[in-house]
RODO-2510 file (C-alpha; in nm, 4 decimals, decimal comma):
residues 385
     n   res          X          Y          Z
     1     x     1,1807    -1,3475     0,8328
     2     x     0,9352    -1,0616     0,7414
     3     x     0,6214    -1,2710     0,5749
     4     x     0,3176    -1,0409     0,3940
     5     x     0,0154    -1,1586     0,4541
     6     x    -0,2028    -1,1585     0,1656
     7     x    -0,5438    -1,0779     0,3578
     8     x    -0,7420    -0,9939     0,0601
     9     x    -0,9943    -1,2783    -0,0777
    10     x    -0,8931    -1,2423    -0,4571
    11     x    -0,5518    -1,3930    -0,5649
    12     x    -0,2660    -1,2079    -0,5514
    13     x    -0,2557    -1,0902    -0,9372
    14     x     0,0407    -0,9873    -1,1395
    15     x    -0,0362    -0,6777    -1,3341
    16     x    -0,3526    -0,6375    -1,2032
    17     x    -0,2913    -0,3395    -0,8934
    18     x    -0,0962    -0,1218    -0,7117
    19     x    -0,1517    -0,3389    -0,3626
    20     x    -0,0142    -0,6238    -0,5521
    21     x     0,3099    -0,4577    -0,6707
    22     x     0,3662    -0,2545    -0,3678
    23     x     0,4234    -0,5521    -0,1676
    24     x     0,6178    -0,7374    -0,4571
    25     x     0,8967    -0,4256    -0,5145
    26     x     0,9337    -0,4223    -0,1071
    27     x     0,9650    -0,7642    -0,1184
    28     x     1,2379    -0,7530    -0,4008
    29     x     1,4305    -0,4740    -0,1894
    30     x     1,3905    -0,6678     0,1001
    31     x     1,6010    -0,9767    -0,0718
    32     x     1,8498    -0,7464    -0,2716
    33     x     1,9440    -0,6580     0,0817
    34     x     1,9503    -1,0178     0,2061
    35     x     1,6833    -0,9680     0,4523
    36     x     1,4828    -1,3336     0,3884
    37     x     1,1251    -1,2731     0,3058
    38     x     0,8348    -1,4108     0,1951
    39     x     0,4267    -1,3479     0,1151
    40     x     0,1500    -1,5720     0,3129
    41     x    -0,1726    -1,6514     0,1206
    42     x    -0,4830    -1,8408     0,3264
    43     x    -0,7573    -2,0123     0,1447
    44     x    -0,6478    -2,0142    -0,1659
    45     x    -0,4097    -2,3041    -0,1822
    46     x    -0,1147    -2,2922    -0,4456
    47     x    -0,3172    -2,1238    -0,7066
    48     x    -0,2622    -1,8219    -0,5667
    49     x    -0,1326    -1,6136    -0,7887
    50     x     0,2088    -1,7198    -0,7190
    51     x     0,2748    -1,8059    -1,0826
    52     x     0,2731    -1,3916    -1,1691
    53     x     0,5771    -1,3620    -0,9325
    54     x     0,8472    -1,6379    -1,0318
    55     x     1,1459    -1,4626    -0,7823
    56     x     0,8909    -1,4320    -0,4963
    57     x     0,8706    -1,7220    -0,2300
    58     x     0,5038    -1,7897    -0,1216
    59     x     0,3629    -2,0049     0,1294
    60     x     0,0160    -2,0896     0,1259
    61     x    -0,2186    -2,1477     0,4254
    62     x    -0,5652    -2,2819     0,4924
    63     x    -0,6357    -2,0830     0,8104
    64     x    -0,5718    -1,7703     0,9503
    65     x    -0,5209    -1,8854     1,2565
    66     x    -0,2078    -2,1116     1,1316
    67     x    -0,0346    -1,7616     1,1611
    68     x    -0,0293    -1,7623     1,5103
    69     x     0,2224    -2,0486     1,5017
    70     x     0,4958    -1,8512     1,2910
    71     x     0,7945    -1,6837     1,4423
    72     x     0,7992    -1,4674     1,1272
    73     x     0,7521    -1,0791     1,1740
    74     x     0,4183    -1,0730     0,9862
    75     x     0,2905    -0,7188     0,7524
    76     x    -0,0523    -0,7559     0,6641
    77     x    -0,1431    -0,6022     0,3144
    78     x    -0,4813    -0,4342     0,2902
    79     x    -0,5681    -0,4952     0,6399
    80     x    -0,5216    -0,6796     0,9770
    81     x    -0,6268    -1,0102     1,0530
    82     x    -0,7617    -1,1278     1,4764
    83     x    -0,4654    -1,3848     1,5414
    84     x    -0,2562    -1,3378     1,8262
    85     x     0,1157    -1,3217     1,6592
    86     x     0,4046    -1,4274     1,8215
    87     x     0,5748    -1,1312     1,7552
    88     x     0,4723    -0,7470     1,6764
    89     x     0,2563    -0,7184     1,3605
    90     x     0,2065    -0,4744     1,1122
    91     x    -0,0889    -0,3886     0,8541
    92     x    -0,0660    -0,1150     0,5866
    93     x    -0,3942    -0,0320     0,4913
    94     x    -0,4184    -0,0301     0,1482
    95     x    -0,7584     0,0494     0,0704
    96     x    -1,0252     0,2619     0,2236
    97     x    -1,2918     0,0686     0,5197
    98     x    -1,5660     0,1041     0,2749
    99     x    -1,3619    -0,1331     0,0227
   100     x    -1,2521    -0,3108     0,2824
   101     x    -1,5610    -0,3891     0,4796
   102     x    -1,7132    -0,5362     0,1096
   103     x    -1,8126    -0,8947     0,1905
   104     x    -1,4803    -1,0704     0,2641
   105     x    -1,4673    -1,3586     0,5257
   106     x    -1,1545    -1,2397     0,6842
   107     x    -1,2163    -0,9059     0,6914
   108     x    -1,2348    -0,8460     1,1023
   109     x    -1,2077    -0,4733     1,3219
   110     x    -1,1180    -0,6517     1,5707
   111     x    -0,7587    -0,6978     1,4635
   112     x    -0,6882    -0,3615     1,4522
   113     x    -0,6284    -0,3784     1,7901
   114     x    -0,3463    -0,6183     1,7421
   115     x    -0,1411    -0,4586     1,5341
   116     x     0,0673    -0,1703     1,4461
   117     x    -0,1294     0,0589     1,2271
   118     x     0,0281     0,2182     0,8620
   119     x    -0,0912     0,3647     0,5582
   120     x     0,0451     0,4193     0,2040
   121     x    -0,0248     0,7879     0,2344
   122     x    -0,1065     1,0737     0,4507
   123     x    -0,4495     1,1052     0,3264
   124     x    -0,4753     0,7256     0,3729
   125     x    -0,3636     0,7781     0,7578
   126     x    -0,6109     1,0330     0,7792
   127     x    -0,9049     0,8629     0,6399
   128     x    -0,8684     0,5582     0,8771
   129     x    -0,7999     0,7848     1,1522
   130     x    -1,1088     0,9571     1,0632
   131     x    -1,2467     0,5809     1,0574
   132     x    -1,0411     0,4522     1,3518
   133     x    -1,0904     0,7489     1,5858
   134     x    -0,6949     0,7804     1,6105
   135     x    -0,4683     1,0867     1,5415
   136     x    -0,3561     1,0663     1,1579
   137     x    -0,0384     1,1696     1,3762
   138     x    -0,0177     0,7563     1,5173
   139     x    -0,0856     0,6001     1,1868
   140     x     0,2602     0,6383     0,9933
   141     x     0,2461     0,6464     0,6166
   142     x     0,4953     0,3969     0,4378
   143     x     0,4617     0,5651     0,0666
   144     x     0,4754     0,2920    -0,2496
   145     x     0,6944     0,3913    -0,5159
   146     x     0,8425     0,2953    -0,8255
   147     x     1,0479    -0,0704    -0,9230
   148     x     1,4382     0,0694    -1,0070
   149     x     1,3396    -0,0410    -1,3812
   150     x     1,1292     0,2739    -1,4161
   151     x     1,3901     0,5347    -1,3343
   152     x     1,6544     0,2997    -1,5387
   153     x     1,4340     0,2274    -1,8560
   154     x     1,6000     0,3944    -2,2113
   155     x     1,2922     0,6030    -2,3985
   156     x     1,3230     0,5233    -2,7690
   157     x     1,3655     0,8315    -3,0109
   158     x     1,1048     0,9811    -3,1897
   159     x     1,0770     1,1179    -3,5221
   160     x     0,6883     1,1875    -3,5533
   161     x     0,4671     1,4519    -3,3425
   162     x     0,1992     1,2532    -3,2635
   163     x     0,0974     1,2643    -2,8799
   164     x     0,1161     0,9506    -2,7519
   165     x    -0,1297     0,9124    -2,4661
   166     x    -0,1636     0,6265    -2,2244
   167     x    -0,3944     0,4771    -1,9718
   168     x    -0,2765     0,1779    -1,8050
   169     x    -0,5208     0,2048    -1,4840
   170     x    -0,8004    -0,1027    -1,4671
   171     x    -1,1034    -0,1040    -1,6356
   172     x    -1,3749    -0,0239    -1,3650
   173     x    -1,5607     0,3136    -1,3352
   174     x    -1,3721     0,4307    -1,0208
   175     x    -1,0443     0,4615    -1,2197
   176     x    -1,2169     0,7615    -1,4484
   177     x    -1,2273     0,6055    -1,8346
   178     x    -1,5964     0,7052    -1,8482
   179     x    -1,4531     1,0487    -1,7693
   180     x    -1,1657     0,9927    -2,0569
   181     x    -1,3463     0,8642    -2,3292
   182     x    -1,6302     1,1922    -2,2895
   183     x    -1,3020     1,4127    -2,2714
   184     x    -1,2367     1,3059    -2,6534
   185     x    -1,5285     1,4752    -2,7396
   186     x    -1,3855     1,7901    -2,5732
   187     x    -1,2453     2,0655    -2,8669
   188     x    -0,8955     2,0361    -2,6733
   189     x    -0,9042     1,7086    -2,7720
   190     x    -1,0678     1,7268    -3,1263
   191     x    -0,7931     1,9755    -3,2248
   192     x    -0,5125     1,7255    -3,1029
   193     x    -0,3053     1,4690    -3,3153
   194     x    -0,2896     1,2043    -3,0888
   195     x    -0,2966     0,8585    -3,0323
   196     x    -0,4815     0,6746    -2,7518
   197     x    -0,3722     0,3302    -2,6031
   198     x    -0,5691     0,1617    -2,2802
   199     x    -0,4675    -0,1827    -2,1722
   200     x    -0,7037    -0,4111    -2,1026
   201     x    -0,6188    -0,4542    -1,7324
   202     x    -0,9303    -0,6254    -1,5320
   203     x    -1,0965    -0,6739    -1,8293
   204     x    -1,2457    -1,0652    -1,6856
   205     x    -1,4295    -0,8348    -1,4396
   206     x    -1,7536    -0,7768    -1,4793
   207     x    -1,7409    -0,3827    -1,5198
   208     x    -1,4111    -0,5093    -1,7115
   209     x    -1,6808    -0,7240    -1,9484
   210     x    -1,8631    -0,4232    -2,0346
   211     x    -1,6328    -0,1613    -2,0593
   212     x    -1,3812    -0,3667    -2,3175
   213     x    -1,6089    -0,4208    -2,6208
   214     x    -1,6986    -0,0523    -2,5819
   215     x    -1,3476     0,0463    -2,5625
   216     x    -1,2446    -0,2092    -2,8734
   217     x    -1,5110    -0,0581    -3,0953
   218     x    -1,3665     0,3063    -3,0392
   219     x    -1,2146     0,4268    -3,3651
   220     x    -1,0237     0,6640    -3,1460
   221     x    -0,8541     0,3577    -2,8667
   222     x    -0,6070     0,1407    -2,9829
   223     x    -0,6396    -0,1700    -2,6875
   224     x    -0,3714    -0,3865    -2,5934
   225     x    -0,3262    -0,6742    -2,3461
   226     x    -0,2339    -0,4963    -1,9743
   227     x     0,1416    -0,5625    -1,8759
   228     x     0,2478    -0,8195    -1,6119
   229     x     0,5931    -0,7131    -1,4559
   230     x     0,7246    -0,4066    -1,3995
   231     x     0,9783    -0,4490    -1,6536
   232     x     0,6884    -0,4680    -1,9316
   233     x     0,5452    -0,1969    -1,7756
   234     x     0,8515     0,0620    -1,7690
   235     x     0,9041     0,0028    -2,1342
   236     x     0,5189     0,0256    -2,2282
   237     x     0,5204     0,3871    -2,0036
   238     x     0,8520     0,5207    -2,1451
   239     x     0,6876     0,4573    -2,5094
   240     x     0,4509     0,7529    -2,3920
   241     x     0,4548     1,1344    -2,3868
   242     x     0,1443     1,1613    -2,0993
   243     x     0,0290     0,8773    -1,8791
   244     x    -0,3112     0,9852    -1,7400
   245     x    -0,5008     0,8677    -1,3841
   246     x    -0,8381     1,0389    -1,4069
   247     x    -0,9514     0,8531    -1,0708
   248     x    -1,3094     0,8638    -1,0279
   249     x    -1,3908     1,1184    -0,6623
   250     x    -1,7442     0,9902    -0,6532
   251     x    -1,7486     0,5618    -0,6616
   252     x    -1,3989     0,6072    -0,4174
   253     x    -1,0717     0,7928    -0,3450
   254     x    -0,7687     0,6689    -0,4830
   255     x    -0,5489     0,6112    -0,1562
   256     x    -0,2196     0,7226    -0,3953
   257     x    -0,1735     0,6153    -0,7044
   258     x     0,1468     0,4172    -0,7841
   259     x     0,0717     0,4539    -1,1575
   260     x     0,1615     0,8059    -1,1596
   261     x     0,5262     0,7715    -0,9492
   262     x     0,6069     0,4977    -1,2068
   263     x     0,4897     0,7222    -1,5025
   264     x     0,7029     1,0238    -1,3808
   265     x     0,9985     0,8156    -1,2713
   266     x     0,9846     0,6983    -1,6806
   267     x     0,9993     0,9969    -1,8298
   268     x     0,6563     1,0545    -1,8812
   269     x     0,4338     1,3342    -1,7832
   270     x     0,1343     1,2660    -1,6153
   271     x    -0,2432     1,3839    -1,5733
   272     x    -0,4356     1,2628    -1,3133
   273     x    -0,7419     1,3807    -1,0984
   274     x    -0,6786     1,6037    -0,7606
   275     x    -0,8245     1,4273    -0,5522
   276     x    -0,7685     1,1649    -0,2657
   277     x    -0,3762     1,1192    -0,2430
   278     x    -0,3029     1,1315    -0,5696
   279     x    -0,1487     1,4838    -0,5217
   280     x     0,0855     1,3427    -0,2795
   281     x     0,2433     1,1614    -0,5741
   282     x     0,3659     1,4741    -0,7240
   283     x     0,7781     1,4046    -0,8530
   284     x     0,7761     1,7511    -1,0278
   285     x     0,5417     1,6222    -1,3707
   286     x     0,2166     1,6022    -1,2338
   287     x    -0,0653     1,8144    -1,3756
   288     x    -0,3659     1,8183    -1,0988
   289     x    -0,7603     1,8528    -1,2986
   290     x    -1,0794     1,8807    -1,1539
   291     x    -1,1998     1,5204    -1,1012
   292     x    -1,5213     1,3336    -1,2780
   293     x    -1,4622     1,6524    -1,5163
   294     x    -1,3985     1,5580    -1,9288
   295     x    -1,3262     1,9082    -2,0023
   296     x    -1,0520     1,9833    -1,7271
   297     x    -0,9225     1,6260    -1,8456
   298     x    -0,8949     1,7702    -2,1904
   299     x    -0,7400     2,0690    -2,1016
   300     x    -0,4784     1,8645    -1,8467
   301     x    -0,4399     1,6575    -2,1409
   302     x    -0,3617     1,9709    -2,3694
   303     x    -0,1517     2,1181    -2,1210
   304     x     0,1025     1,8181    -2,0970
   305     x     0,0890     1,8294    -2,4526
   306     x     0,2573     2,1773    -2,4519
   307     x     0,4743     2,0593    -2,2461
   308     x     0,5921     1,7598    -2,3838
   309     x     0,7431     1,4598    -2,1665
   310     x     1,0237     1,5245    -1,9137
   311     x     1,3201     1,6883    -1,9814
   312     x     1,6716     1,4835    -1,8511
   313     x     1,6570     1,7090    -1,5745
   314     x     1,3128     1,6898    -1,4824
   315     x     1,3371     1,3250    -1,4885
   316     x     1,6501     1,3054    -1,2802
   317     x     1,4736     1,4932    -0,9785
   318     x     1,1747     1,2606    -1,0036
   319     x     1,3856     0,9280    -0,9900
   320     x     1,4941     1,0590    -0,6513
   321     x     1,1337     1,0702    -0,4759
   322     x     0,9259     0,7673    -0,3818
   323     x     1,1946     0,4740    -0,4271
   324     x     1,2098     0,1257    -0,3399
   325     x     1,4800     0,1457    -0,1061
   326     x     1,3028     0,4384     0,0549
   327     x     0,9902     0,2917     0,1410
   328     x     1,1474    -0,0062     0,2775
   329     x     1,4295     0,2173     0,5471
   330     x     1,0635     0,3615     0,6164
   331     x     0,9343     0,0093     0,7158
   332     x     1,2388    -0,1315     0,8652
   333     x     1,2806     0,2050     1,1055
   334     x     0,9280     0,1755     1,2031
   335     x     1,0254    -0,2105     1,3052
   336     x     1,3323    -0,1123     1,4733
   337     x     1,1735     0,1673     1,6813
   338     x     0,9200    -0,0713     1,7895
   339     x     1,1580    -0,3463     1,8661
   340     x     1,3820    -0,1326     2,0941
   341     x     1,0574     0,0632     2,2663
   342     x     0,9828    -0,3173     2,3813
   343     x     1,2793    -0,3894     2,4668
   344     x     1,3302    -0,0971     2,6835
   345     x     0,9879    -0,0965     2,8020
   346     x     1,1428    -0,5037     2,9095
   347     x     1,4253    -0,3258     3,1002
   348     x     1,2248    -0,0793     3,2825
   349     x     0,9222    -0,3244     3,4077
   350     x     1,1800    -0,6031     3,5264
   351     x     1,3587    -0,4165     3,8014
   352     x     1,0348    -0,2277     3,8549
   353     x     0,8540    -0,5881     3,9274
   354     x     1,1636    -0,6740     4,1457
   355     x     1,1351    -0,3903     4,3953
   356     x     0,7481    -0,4711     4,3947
   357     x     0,8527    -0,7977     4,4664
   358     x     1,0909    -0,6958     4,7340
   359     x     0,8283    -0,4764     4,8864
   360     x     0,5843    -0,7605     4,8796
   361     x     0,8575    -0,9804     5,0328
   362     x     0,8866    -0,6941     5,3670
   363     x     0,5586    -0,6841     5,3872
   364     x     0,4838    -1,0437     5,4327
   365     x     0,7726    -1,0609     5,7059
   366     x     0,5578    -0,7745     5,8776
   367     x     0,3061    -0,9629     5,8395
   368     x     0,4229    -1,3086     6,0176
   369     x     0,6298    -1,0908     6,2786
   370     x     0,3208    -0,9186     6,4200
   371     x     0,1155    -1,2238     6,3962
   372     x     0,4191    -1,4156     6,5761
   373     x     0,4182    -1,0939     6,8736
   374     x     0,0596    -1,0929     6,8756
   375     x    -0,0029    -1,4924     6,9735
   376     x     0,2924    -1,4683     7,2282
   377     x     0,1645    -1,2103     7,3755
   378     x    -0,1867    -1,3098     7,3586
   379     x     0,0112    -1,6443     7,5543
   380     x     0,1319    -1,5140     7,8115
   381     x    -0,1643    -1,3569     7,9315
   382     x    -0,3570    -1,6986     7,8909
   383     x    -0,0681    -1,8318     8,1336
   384     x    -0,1128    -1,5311     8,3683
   385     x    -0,4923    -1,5608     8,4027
***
C-alpha cells in the first residue's frame, strides 16, 4: 500500500491547486495499474476534502504519530512529518520553506531527516538544497504532469476570430492577475479582439474576497465558477486559444506550474512568466515573458495570438512530455532502488556481523585460555614455594 500523507493544514481541495491534483492523477495511475493506494489526512476528521475526490480512498487520522503504526509505504505531500515509519518514507516538496514554514502545527525540520527527499522540479531540488544544504544532485525531481483527459479532450470548431484567452490560476497576488488586468491597458492588448475569462478559483480567500468583486465589475472579464475535476478542466482549457500563468517573481516562485503542461497537452498555447520552474514546463507551446511585467504580458499575449493554438502536430509532441504514467515509473524506480540498496546493504552487514562475531568468539577463547595458563601456572609455583 503506498498512502499520501496529506501534511498540509488546509483540506485537501478539489479544483483548488496543483499539490492537490498532483497527488490525485498519481494516485489514479497508481490504481489503473492495480497498485492499492490511498491518501492519509490528520486533524481534520472526515471533512477533509474527501468529497472533491469520489474514486479516491481516504483515511483520516487524529495524530501524526498514528502513522508510525502503518505498514503502508508512506509519500508525504508538501513536506515531511517527525514519525518514525515502519518502512522507508518519502516527501515531495511541493512548495518552497518560506510557504512551508507559515504557521502550521505540523510543519517540523526535523523530519527531513527521516525521509527520502524529492521535488516536483529541478529548480524545486535546487531551492531546498539551497535550503537543506544538500546537492540539488541528492534531491530527485518527480515532475507533475497532465490527467490522460487533457491530451484526449476533442477542441470544438470555431467559426469566429475572436481570441479566446484564459486564466484558470487562483485568485491571490502571487499568481500575477494584478500583472494581467494592467496588461489590458497595454496597446497590444487595446488593438486585440479578444475575450477574457478568469475562474473564480480561491475566491473564499481573503485576497480571493477582494480580488473577485474587482474582477466581476471589469467590463473587459467575463468570471465563471473555477472547475473541479480534471475532466471539467480539459474541456474548459481546450475551449481556449492561450492559457496564460503570469506567476508573480516577487510574493514567491512558482515551483512548476501544472497549469501550463495541462494547457499545452489541450491544445492550447500558453503564456506564462520565466521565472521559477515554470520554464521547465516547456512541451514545445510555451512563450517565456519578463515576470511582474504588463507590457511583456501583452506582447506574450500578442505573440500567441499570431500564432494561434497548436497545430495537430504540435500537440501530438506535447502529449508525449510530462505524463501520468511517467511521473509515477519516476516514483516507483526511486522506491525500487531504495528497496534493493537496503536490501543489499542487509546482505552485506549480515555476514559482515558474523565474522565480527566469529572474531569476537576467538578472542574470548584467547581470552579464557591465557587466563586458564596463567592461574595454573601461577599454581604451581604456590605449590613449589
Amino acid at each position: 500500500m503506498i498512502s499520501f500523507v496529506w501534511s498540509a493544514k488546509n483540506k485537501f481541495w478539489a479544483g483548488r491547486g496543483g499539490s492537490e491534483n498532483y497527488t490525485a492523477g498519481q494516485m489514479r495511475e497508481l490504481q489503473r495499474r492495480g497498485i492499492p493506494t490511498r491518501l492519509i489526512t490528520i486533524g481534520l476528521g472526515e471533512d477533509d476534502g474527501r468529497d472533491g475526490f469520489p474514486d479516491l480512498n481516504f483515511l483520516a487520522l487524529d495524530t501524526k504519530e498514528e502513522l508510525a503504526a502503518l505498514d503502508d509505504t508512506l509519500v508525504y505531500v508538501t513536506y515531511p512529518l517527525d514519525v518514525d515509519t515502519k518502512r522507508q518514507s518519502y516527501a515531495i516538496l511541493h512548495c518552497p520553506m518560506q510557504t512551508c514554514a507559515r504557521p502550521d502545527p505540523l510543519f517540523d525540520l526535523h523530519g527531513i531527516d527521516k525521509t527520502h527527499i524529492l521535488a516536483p522540479s529541478k529548480f524545486a531540488a535546487k531551492l531546498w538544497g539551497t535550503t537543506l544544504r544538500m546537492r540539488p544532485s541528492r534531491i530527485p525531481a518527480v515532475y507533475p504532469f497532465a490527467e490522460p483527459c487533457f491530451s484526449e479532450v476533442e477542441r470544438p470548431e470555431r467559426t469566429d476570430a475572436k481570441i479566446k484567452i484564459l486564466f484558470a490560476g487562483r485568485l491571490t497576488p502571487d499568481k500575477g492577475i494584478y500583472t494581467l488586468l494592467s496588461a489590458l491597458h497595454m496597446e497590444g492588448m487595446q488593438n486585440m479582439d479578444y475575450e477574457l475569462t478568469v475562474t473564480d478559483a480561491a475566491s473564499d480567500s481573503s485576497d480571493g474576497q477582494l480580488i473577485l468583486p474587482m474582477l466581476q465589475a471589469n467590463p473587459l472579464v467575463n468570471v465563471i465558477p473555477a472547475r473541479r475535476t480534471p475532466q471539467e478542466m480539459a474541456t474548459l482549457v481546450a475551449a481556449h486559444d492561450i492559457v496564460l500563468m503570469p506567476s508573480s517573481n516577487i510574493f514567491w516562485q512558482e515551483i512548476f506550474g501544472i497549469v501550463s503542461v495541462e494547457a499545452q497537452h489541450a491544445g492550447s498555447r500558453v503564456v506564462a512568466s520565466n521565472a521559477g520552474g515554470i520554464p521547465e514546463t516547456d512541451c514545445g507551446g510555451l512563450i517565456l515573458v519578463k515576470p511582474d511585467d504588463p507590457q511583456a504580458l501583452a506582447s506574450g499575449i500578442a505573440k500567441a495570438a499570431y500564432l494561434g493554438p497548436l497545430t495537430a502536430a504540435e500537440r501530438m509532441y506535447a502529449c508525449t512530455k510530462f505524463t501520468a504514467a511517467q511521473s509515477v515509473d519516476k516514483l516507483l524506480a526511486i522506491m525500487a532502488a531504495d528497496e534493493q540498496h537496503n536490501r543489499a546493504a542487509h546482505q552485506i552487514q549480515l555476514p559482515l556481523l558474523q565474522k565480527q562475531g566469529s572474531l569476537v568468539r576467538e578472542q574470548l577463547d584467547f581470552a579464557v585460555n591465557t587466563i586458564s595458563q596463567f592461574g595454573s601456572r601461577l599454581a604451581g609455583e604456590n605449590e613449589r614455594s
